[in-house]
C-alpha positions as CSV (number, residue, x, y, z in Angstrom):
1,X,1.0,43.5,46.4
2,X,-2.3,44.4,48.4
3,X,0.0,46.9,51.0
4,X,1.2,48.8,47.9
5,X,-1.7,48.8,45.3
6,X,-2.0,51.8,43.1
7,X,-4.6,54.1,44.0
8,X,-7.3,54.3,41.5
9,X,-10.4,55.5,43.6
10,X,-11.1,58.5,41.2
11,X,-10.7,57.0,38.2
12,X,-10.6,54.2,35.8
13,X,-8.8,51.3,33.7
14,X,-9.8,51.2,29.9
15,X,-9.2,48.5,28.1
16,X,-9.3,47.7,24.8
17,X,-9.6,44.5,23.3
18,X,-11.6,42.9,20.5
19,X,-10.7,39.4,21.8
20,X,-13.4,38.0,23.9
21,X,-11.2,35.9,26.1
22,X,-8.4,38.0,26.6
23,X,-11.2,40.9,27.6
24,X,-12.8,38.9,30.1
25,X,-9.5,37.8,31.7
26,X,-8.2,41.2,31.8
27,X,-11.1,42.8,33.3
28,X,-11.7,40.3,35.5
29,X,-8.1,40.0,37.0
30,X,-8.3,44.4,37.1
31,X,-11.9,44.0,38.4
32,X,-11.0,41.0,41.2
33,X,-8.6,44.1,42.7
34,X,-11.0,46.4,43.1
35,X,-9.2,48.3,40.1
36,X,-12.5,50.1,38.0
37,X,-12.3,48.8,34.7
38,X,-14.4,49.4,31.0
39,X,-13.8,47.1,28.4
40,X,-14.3,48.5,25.1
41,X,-13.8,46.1,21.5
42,X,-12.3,48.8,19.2
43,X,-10.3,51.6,19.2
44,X,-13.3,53.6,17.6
45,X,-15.1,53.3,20.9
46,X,-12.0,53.9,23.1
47,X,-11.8,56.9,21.3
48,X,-15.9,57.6,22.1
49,X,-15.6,56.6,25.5
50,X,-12.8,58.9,26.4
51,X,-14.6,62.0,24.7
52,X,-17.6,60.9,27.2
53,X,-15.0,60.3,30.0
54,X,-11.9,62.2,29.8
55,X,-11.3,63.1,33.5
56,X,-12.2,59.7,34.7
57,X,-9.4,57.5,32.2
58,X,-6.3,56.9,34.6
59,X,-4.5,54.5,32.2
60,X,-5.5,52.6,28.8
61,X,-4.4,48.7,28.2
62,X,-4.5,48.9,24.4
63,X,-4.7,45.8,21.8
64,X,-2.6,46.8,18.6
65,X,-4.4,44.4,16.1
66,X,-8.5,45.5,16.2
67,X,-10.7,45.6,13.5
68,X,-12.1,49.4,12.5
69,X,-9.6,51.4,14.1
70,X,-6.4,49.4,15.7
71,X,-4.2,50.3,18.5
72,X,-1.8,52.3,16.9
73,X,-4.4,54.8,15.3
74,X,-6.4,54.9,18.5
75,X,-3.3,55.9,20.7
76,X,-2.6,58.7,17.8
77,X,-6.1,59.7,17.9
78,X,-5.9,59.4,22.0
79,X,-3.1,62.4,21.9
80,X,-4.0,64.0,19.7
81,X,-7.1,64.7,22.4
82,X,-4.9,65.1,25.2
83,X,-4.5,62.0,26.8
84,X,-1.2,62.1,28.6
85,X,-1.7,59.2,31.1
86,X,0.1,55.6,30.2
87,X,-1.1,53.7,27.5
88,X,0.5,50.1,27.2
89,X,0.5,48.1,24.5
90,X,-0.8,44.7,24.7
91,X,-0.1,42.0,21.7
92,X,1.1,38.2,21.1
93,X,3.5,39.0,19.0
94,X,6.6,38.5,21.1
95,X,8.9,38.6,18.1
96,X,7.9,41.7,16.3
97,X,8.4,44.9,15.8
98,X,5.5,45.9,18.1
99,X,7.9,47.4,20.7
100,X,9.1,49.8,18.3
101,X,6.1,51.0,16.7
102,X,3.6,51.2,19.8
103,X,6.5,53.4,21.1
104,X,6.3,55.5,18.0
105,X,3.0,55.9,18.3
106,X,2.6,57.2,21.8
107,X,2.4,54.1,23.7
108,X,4.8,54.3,27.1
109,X,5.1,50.6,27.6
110,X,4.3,47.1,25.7
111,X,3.1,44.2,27.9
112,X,2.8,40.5,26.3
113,X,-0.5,38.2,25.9
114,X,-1.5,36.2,27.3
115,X,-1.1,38.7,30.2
116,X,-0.3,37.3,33.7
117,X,-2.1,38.2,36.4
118,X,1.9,39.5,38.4
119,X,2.8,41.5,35.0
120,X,-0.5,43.0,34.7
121,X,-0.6,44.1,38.0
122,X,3.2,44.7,38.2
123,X,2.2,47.3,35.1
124,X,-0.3,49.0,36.9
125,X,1.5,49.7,40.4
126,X,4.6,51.0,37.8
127,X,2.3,53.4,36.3
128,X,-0.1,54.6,39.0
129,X,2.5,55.3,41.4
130,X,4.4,57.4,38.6
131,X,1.4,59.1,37.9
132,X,0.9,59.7,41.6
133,X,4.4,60.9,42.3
């Protein structure tokens, strides 16, 4: 995986997740990379940190169920701003209807939790190296 990791010198990794665990294993697993990562709780301050950061966001990891603002109205919000990087879905429900309506709402992929450190990173060479190509 080393020999082909994605390329994210110029740019970061946001996620978002209000779950404190999930958060830190995320980041962690991103940050143990070398993969720049912010951790944001909401999808209110996703949306504030991309209005601070908008060049530097390469890809969002978004949490549908947040309190606030949740992941579906964040990713509407996000493109409505023009965000047209990836944005994948992240949830524990593995028998809903998540898929479907993360896709409707501008998410390009849906990746189950608990996340594992091969399909995290598995996500994140599919999408940097499209962006890339």
């Amino acid at each position: 995986m080393d020999e082909e990791k994605p390329e994210c010198s110029d740019g970061r990794i946001l996620l978002v997740e209000d779950d404190f665990v999930n958060g830190k294993i995320v980041s962690r697993l991103l940050e143990m990379d070398n993969i720049p990562t912010d951790w944001v709780r909401n999808g209110r301050e996703a949306l504030d940190f991309y209005q601070k950061n908008k060049n530097s966001v390469l890809m969002v990891f978004m949490d549908l169920q947040m309190p606030i603002v949740d992941g579906y109205q964040a990713t509407i919000e996000l493109r409505k701003n023009g965000f047209k990087r990836p944005i994948i879905a992240m949830t524990a429900n593995a028998f809903s209807d998540d898929d479907v309506k993360s896709a409707e709402a501008g998410m390009d992929d849906f990746l189950l939790k608990p996340v594992s450190k091969i399909d995290l990173f598995m996500m994140v060479e599919k999408w940097m190296n499209q962006e890339n190509n």
